[in-house]
Each structure stands twice: as structure tokens, then as C-alpha cells.
C-alpha positions as CSV (number, residue, x, y, z in Angstrom):
1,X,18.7,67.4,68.2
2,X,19.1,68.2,64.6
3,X,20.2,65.5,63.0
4,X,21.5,65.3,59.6
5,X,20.4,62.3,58.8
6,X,16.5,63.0,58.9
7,X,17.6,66.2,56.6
8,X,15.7,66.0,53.1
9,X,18.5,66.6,51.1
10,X,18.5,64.7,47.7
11,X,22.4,65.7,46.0
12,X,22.4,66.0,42.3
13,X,26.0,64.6,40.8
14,X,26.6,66.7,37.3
15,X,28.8,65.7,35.3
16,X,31.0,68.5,33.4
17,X,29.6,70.3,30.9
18,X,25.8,68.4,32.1
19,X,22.2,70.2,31.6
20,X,20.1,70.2,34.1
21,X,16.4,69.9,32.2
22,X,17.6,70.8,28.9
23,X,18.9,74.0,30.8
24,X,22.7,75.2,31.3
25,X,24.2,75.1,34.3
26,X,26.2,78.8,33.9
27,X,27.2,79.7,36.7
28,X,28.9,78.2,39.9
29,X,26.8,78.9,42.7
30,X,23.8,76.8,40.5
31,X,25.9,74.2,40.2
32,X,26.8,73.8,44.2
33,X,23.3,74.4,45.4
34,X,22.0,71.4,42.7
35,X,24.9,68.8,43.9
36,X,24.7,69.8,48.1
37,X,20.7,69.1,47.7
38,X,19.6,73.1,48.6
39,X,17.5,73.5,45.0
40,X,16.1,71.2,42.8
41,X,15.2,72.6,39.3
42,X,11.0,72.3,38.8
43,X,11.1,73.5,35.7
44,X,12.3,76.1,33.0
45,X,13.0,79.2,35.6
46,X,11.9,77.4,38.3
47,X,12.9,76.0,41.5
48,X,12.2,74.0,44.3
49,X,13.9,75.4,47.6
50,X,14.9,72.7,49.6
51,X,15.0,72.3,53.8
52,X,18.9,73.1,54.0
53,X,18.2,76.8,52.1
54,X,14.9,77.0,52.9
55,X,16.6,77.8,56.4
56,X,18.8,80.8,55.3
57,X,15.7,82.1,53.5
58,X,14.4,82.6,56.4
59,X,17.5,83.9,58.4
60,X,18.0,86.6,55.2
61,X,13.7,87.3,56.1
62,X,14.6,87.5,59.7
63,X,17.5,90.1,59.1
64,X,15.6,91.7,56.3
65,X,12.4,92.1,58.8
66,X,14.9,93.7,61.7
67,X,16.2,96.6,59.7
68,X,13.3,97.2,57.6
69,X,11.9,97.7,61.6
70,X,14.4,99.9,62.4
71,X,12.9,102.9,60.2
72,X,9.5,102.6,61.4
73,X,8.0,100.1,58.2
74,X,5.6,97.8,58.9
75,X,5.1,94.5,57.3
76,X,1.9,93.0,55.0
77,X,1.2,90.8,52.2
78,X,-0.3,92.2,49.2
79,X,-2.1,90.0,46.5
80,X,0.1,88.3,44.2
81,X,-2.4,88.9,41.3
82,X,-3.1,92.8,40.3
83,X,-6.1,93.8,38.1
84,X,-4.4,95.1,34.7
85,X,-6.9,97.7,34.4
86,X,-4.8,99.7,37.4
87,X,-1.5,98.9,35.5
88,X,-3.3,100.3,32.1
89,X,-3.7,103.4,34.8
90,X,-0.8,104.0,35.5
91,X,0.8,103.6,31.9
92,X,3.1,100.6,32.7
93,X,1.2,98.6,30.7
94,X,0.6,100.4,27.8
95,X,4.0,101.5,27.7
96,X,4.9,97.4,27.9
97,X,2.9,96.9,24.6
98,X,3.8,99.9,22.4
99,X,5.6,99.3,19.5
100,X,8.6,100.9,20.5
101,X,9.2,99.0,23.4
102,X,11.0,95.7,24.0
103,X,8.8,92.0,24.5
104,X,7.0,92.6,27.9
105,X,8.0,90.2,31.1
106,X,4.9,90.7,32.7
107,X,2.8,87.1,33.1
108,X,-0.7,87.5,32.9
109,X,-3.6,85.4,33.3
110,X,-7.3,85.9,32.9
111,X,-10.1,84.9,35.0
112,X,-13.3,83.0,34.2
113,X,-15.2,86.4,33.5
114,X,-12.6,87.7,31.0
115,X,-10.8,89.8,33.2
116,X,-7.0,90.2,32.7
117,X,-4.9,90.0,35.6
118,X,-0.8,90.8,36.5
119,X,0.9,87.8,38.4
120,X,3.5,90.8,39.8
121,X,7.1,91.3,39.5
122,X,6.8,94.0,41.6
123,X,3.6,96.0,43.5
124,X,3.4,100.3,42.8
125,X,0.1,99.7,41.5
126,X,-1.4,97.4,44.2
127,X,0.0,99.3,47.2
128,X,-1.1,102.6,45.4
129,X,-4.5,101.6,44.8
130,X,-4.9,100.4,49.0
131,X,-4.0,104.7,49.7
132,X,-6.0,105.4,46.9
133,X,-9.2,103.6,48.5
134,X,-8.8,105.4,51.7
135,X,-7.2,108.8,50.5
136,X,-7.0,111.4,51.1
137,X,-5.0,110.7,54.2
138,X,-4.5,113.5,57.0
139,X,-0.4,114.9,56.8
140,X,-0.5,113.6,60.9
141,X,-0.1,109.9,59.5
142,X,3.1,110.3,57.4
143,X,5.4,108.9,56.7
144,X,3.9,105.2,55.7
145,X,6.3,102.7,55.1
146,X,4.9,99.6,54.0
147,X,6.7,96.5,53.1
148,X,6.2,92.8,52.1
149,X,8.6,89.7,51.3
150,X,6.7,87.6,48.6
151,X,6.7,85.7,45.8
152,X,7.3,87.6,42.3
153,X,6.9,86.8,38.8
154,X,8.8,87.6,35.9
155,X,8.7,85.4,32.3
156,X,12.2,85.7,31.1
157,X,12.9,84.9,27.6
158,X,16.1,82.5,28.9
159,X,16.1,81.9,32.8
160,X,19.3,81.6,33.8
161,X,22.4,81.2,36.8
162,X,19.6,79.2,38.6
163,X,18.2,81.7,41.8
164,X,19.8,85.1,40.3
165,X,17.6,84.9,37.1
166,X,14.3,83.1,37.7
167,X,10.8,82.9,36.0
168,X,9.8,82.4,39.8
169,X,11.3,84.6,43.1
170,X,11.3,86.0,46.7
171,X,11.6,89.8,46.9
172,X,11.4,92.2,49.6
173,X,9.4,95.1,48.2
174,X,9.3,98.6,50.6
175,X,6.5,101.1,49.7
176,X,7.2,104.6,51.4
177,X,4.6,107.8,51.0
178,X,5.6,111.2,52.0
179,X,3.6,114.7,52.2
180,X,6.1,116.6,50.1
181,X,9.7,115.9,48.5
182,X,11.8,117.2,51.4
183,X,10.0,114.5,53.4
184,X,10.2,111.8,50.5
185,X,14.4,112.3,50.0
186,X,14.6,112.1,54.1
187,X,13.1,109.1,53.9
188,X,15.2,107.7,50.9
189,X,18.2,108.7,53.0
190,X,17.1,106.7,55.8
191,X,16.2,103.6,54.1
192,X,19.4,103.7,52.1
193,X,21.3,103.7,55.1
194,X,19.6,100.7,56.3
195,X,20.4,98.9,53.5
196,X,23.8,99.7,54.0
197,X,23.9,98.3,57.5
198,X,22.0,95.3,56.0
199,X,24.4,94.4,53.8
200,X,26.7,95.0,55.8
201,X,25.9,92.8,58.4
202,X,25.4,90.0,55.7
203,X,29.1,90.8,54.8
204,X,29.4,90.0,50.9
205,X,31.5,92.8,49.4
206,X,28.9,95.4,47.9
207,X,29.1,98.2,45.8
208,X,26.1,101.1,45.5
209,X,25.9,102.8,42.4
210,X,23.1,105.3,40.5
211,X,21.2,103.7,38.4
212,X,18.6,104.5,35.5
213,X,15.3,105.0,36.4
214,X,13.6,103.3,33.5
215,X,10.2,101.8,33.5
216,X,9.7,102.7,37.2
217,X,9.8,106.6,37.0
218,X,10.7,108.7,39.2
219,X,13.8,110.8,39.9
220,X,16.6,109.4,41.9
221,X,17.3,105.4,42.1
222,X,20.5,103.8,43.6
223,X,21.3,99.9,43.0
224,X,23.3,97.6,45.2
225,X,25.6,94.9,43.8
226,X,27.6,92.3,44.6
227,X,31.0,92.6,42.2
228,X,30.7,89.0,40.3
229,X,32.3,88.0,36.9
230,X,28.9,86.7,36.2
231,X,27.1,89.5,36.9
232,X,24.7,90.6,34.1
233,X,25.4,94.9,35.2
234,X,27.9,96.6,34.1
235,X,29.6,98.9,37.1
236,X,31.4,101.9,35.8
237,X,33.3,104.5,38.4
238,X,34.8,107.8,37.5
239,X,38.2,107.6,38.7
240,X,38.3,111.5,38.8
241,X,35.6,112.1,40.5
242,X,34.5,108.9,42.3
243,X,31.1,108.6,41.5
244,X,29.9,104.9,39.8
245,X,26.4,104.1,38.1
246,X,25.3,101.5,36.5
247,X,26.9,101.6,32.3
248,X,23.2,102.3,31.4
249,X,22.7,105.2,33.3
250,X,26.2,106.4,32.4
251,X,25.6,105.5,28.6
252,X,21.9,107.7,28.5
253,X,24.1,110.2,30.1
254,X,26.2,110.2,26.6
255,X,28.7,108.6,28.3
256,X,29.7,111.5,30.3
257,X,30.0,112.0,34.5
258,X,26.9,113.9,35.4
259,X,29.2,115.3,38.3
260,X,32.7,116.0,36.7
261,X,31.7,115.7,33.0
262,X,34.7,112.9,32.7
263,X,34.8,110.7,29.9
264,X,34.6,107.3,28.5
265,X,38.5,107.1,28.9
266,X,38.2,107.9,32.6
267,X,35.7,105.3,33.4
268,X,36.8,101.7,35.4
269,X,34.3,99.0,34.7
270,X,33.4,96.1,36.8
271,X,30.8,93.1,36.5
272,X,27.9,93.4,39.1
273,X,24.9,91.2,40.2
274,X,22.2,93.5,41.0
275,X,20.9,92.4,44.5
276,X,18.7,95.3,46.1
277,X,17.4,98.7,44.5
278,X,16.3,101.8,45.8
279,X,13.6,104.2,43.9
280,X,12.3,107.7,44.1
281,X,8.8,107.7,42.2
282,X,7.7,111.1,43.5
283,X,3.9,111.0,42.2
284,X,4.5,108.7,39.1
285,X,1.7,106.2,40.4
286,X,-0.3,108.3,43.5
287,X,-1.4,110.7,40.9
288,X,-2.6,108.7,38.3
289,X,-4.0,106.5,40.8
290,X,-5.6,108.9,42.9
291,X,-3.9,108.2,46.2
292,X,-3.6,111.8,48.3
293,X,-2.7,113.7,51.4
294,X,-4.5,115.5,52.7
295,X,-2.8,118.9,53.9
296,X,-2.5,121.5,56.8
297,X,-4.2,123.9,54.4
298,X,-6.8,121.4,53.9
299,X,-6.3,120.8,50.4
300,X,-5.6,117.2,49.0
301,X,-2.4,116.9,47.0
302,X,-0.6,113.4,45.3
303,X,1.7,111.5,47.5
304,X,5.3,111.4,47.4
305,X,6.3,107.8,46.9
306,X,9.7,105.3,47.2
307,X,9.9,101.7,46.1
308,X,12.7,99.6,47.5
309,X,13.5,96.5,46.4
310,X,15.5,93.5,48.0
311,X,15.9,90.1,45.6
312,X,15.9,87.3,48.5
313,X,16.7,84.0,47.4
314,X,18.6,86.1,44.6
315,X,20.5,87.4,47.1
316,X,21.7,84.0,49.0
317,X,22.5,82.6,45.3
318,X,24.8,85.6,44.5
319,X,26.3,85.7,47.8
320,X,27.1,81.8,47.4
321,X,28.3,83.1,44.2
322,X,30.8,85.6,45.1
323,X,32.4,83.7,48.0
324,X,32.5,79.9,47.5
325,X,35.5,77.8,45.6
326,X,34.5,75.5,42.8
327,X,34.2,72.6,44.9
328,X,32.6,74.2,47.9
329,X,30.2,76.5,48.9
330,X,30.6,79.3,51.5
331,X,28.2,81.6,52.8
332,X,27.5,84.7,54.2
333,X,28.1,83.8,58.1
334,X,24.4,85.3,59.0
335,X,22.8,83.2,56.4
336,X,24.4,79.5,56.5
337,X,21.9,77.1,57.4
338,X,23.8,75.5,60.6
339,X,26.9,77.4,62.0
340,X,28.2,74.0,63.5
341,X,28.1,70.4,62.6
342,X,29.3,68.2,64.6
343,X,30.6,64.4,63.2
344,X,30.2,61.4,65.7
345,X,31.9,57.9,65.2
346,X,31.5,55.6,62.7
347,X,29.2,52.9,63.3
348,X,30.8,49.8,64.7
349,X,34.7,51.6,65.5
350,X,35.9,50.7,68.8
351,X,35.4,54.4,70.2
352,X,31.5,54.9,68.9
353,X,30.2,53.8,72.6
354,X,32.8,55.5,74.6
355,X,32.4,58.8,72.4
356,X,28.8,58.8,72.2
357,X,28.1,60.6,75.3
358,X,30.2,63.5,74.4
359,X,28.2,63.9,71.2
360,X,25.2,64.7,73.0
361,X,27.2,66.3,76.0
362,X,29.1,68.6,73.0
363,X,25.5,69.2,71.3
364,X,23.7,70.6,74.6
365,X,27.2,73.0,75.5
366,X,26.9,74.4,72.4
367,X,23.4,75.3,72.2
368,X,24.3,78.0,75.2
369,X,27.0,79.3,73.3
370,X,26.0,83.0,71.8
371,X,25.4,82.1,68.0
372,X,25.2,78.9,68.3
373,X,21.6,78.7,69.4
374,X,19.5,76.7,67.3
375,X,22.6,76.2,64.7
376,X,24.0,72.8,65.5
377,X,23.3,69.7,63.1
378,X,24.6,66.4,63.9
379,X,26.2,63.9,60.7
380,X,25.0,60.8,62.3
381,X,25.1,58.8,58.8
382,X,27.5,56.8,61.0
383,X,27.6,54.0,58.0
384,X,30.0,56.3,56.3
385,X,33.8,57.2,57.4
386,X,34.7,60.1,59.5
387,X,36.6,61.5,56.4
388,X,34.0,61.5,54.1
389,X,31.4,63.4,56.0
390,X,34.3,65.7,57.1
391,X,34.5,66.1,52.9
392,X,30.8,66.0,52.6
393,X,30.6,69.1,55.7
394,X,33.2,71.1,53.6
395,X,31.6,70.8,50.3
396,X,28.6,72.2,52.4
397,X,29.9,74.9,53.9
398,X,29.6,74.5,57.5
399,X,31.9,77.3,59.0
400,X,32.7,75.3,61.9
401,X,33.2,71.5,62.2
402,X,33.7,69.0,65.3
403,X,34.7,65.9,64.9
404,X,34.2,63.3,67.8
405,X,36.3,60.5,67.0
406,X,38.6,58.5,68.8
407,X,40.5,61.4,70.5
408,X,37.4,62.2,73.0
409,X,37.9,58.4,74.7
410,X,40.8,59.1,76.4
411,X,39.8,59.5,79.5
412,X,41.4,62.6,81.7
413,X,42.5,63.6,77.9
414,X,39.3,63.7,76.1
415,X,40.5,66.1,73.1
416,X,38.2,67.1,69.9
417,X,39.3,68.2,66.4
418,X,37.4,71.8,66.0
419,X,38.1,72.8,62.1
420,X,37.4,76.2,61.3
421,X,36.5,77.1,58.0
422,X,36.6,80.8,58.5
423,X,40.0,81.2,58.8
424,X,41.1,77.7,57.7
425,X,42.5,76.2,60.6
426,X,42.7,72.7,61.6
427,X,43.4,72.5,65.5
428,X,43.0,69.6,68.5
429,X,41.6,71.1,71.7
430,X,40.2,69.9,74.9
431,X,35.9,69.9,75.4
432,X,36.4,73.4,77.5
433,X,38.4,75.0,74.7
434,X,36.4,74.0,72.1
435,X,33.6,75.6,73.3
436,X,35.9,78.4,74.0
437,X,37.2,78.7,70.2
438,X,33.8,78.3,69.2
439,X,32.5,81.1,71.0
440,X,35.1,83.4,70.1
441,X,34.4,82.8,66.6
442,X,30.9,83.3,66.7
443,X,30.8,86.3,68.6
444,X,33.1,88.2,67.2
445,X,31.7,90.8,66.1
446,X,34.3,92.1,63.4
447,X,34.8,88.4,62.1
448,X,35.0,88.9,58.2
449,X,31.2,86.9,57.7
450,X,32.3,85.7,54.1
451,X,34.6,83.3,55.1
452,X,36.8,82.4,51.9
453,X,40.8,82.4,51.8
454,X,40.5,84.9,48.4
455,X,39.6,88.6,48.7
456,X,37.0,90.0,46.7
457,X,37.7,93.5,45.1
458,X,35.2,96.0,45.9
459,X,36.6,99.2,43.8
460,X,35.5,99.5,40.3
């Protein structure tokens, strides 16, 4: 039985207007993760991930690991440290030290023998250099799709909104190779529509818009947001045409549509937090780096490469961000850390022996309820009121709560309150029926997952 009371789950209370280390607290989803216990700040940009979140990390790996499955990719780790020499290869890091170019975020490190090494923020060179070592690689083998979830690295000048825009983070990075451009745009089509039935399934409002290329090469990229007064993008959509980017792309565009040649004066704009991307490279990195195919005519030519990019525990932050209220969090339904939490008597009422065997009777029915599996956690602090642990699972976010109080020692009668967080309802319902209305929620199917009373606005 999970019980809440063995939880490591040290709450922060902050005062308004606090600091948190000598750094801001800006936005609200830092805030609620600090004062529930989920992160605890390590240091400038850095985090510790608590038990609580640490469990929908690994519910958004799960999901992340069963669509990136879906199109064929296969899963590794690469090292977390690159040789800079193969960044110097494939210009990235000169162009991050010309004079023309803006203070690099890269964090390096050197070794004992002098050599100069990149703690990643993301992996071109690394997972170039592995088809480089074995190239050239026979045409039968393609595509190769190749993906990790891993720590990255990035040393921002001002680390803020606590996961969404850290020194320190989890990121799903994809790595696809093609034999020609036909066969690199299929597979960008594929694994765009799986992140589309990713986020979908995680059910945060999302946007996809074109984005700007940039440092990364190549020539097609696509970003996915959640729409966010906090969000650090600016969304802009064409309300002739249809078509939304990202304000950079529009504004090296001359801020013209690239489809309908629309104006400034025809563009809607809309604050976004970037979550996932999605990269054409073509052979930016496999030629410089040497990695080949080898083809039918048996000549070698460069590979034909996609990155795609998935910000983890960015992700979970924003989503927290988007849907909760100022005073509680709510999640995205696939990632909350216990769909259920049941509250059992207070310690010494008059109904905490009569109701205690419907704790543990409720506890066991619900663990064969679809979606409930594995999702139930208990609030035995029994020292403190029925009330305030019902507050204390609210300000938490448990979508559904059970309360086994004095109701369930009636005997014949035994009722339960069942409170609902997804569509806000409060009701009193027998054992059978509790299980019943907790089923139905959980496998529904076309349940709105963000369960918050406000609607977020999708259009820009």
C-alpha cells in the first residue's frame, strides 16, 4: 500500500513576493511544485526532483518511450560529455565563439590531459560520429531512428520559471538518417504525427508552428507549444492564410507570410512555451562528419539526417503551468503522480476502527479498476483532520479523492464521499458505485485529461 505518509515530501511555505536562493520565483507552476514538496531548488538553475514528480517523470518517459516505438526508433544512451574537437567539425563551435555571435551556452569542461570537452545540450555531433565510425552503411539498413531521454546542459545567463528554464534538464532527443530527402521528409512526416498523438494523449492544449532553423541547420523545423502568458515564444498566425511560426521565423521572413505574402497587420500573436521541436538537418553534420550510405550503385553518399527534440521535465512544469489555479496544481491526467488518494479517519474519532477495514477493502478494489493500477496513495497522517488533508489533496492535485469517514460505519449503508476534481463534483455514493464512478472516469477515453474549470485558447 502506498502510503502517504512514508512519501518524502518536504513542502516549502513562500511567502509573497519570497526568493527562493536569491532567485525569483516568476512563474506559478515554480511556485506550486516548491510549496507541494515535488522540486527543491539545488542551486542557481538547478533542481532536485523529488519522489512525488520524480513519478510523472517517469509516466511522461513511459508515454514518450511508447510512441517514439511506434515508428520503429529504438532507444540508447549516448555520453553526456562530447569531445569539442567534433563540435569544432562541424562548425557549431566555431560559429558559438565568432565575434558576431551572441555569449555561447555551451558548458565545457576539460580533462586532466588538456582536452576540452561539451557537457551537451543536445547530441548531432555524438550520434553523427557513432554512423561516422561504422559508415558507410548499406541503403538495406535505413531508415535509423535512434533516440535517448537524458540529462542536458545548458548555462543560461538567468535561469528562470524553475523546470521550463534550467542550467540542468531531461530531454528526449530523436536522431533519424535517411538515404536520400524523399526518405528523410517521409520520415519527418511520420515522426511529426507521433508527436501529435503524444501530445495529444497528454492533453495540454498545443499549438505547432514553423520555426527558424538557426544554429541547427537544416531546412524544415516545426516547434510545439503550449499557449502560456509566460511563455518566452512569440506565436504569430496569419489570419488569411492560417499558417503560424514562431515571430522569429516570421520576422527573418521580413515580416511577411512565406505562403500568402500577408502582412504585419494580418498577424494574431500569442505567448508560447516551447515544449518539443522537430528538425530537418539534411547533411549539415553527416558530411562534415563523415557518416555515409552506402548506395545501390555502390557509391557512398552523406546521410540525410532529423533531430527531434522533447523537453521532459520542461514539459510536466509547463503543463502544471497552463492548467493549474493559483492555489492548486492540476495535471495532465497521464502524468499525475497518483490518480486516487484515498483519506482514512482521523486518529482517535469514534469511526477510525469501524472504517478501517474499508480503507484497505477500498484500496485493494481499486487496484483492479482500469487506470487505477498502481495509482492509489493512502493520507494516513491520521493526526491531522479529515478537512485538512482533503485541502492538502486539492492543493496537490489528485484528480480523484475518497474520503472514508464516518459515512462508511453505517452498517447496511456504508456510503463514501468520492470528489472529483475533473469535473468538480462533490457526490456521496455507496462502495459499489464508487468504484463504478471511478472507473468511468478513468476510462473514459475522451475525458478532457487537463482537468481545470477554465478553457485554454488554442487559436493564435
Amino acid at each position: 500500500m502506498h502510503r502517504l505518509s512514508k512519501i518524502f515530501q518536504p513542502a516549502l511555505i513562500i511567502p509573497k513576493n519570497a526568493t527562493v536562493k536569491n532567485q525569483d520565483i516568476t512563474s506559478k507552476s515554480q511556485k506550486l511544485m516548491l510549496e507541494q514538496g515535488l522540486i527543491r531548488q539545488a542551486g542557481n538553475g538547478t533542481f532536485h526532483v523529488l519522489p512525488l514528480l520524480q513519478r510523472a517523470v517517469e509516466k511522461a518517459v513511459n508515454l514518450i518511450d511508447v510512441h517514439m516505438h511506434s515508428i520503429g526508433a529504438q532507444k540508447l544512451t549516448l555520453p553526456l560529455l562530447t569531445s569539442a574537437e567534433l563540435w569544432k567539425k562541424s562548425g557549431r563551435l566555431g560559429d558559438a565563439h565568432s565575434s558576431n555571435s551572441p555569449p555561447t551556452e555551451l558548458l565545457q569542461t576539460t580533462d586532466r590531459h588538456g582536452k576540452m570537452h561539451i557537457l551537451g545540450p543536445t547530441h548531432e555531433e555524438s550520434i553523427t560520429a557513432l554512423l561516422a565510425a561504422i559508415a558507410p552503411v548499406s541503403y538495406r539498413q535505413f531508415p535509423i531512428r535512434l533516440y535517448q531521454i537524458s540529462t542536458k546542459f545548458r548555462d543560461e545567463m538567468k535561469p528562470r520559471f524553475g523546470l521550463m528554464r534550467a542550467k540542468e534538464f531531461l530531454m528526449k532527443d530523436l536522431y533519424t538518417f535517411d538515404v536520400d530527402r524523399i526518405k528523410c521528409r517521409q520520415t519527418y512526416e511520420e515522426v511529426n504525427e507521433a508527436y501529435d498523438r503524444l501530445f495529444s494523449k497528454i492533453g495540454v492544449p498545443f499549438v505547432k508552428v514553423s520555426g527558424d532553423c538557426g544554429t541547427m541547420g537544416g531546412s524544415l523545423s516545426h516547434e510545439y507549444h503550449f499557449p502560456s502568458e509566460v511563455g518566452e515564444d512569440q506565436l504569430v498566425q496569419c489570419v488569411r492564410c492560417g499558417v503560424r511560426s514562431n515571430s522569429e521565423l516570421f520576422e527573418n521572413l521580413s515580416q511577411q507570410c512565406k505562403t500568402c505574402n500577408g502582412k504585419s497587420e494580418d498577424f494574431e500573436r500569442q505567448a508560447g512555451i516551447e515544449v518539443a521541436h522537430a528538425f530537418i538537418l539534411e547533411d549539415r553534420y553527416t558530411k562534415a562528419l563523415g557518416a555515409t550510405c552506402l548506395h545501390p550503385n555502390g557509391k557512398p553518399a552523406p546521410l540525410q539526417m532529423g533531430c527531434y527534440g522533447i523537453g521532459v521535465t520542461r514539459l510536466i512544469a509547463a503543463g502544471i503551468e497552463v492548467l493549474s489555479g493559483e492555489k492548486e496544481i492540476r495535471w495532465p491526467l497521464p502524468l499525475v503522480p497518483y490518480r486516487v488518494c484515498i483519506i482514512t479517519p482521523k486518529a482517535g474519532s469514534k469511526e477510525e476502527l469501524a472504517a478501517a477495514p474499508w480503507v484497505h477493502r477500498m484500496y485493494n478494489s481499486l487496484q483492479t479498476v482500469k487506470g487505477c493500477e498502481g495509482d492509489i496513495i493512502v493520507d494516513d497522517r491520521d493526526q491531522l483532520t479529515i478537512g485538512k488533508r482533503l485541502l492538502d489533496a486539492r492543493k496537490l492535485g489528485y484528480p480523484l479523492i475518497v474520503i472514508v469517514g464516518s459515512k462508511a460505519t453505517t452498517i447496511g449503508e456504508e456510503a463514501f464521499e468520492v470528489h472529483n476534481l475533473i469535473d468538480g463534483t462533490e457526490r456521496t455514493l455507496s462502495f459499489a458505485d464508487s468504484l463504478a464512478s471511478i472507473s468511468a472516469v478513468l476510462s473514459d477515453p475522451e475525458k478532457d485529461h487537463g482537468y481545470l474549470k477554465m478553457k485554454v485558447e488554442t487559436q493564435i
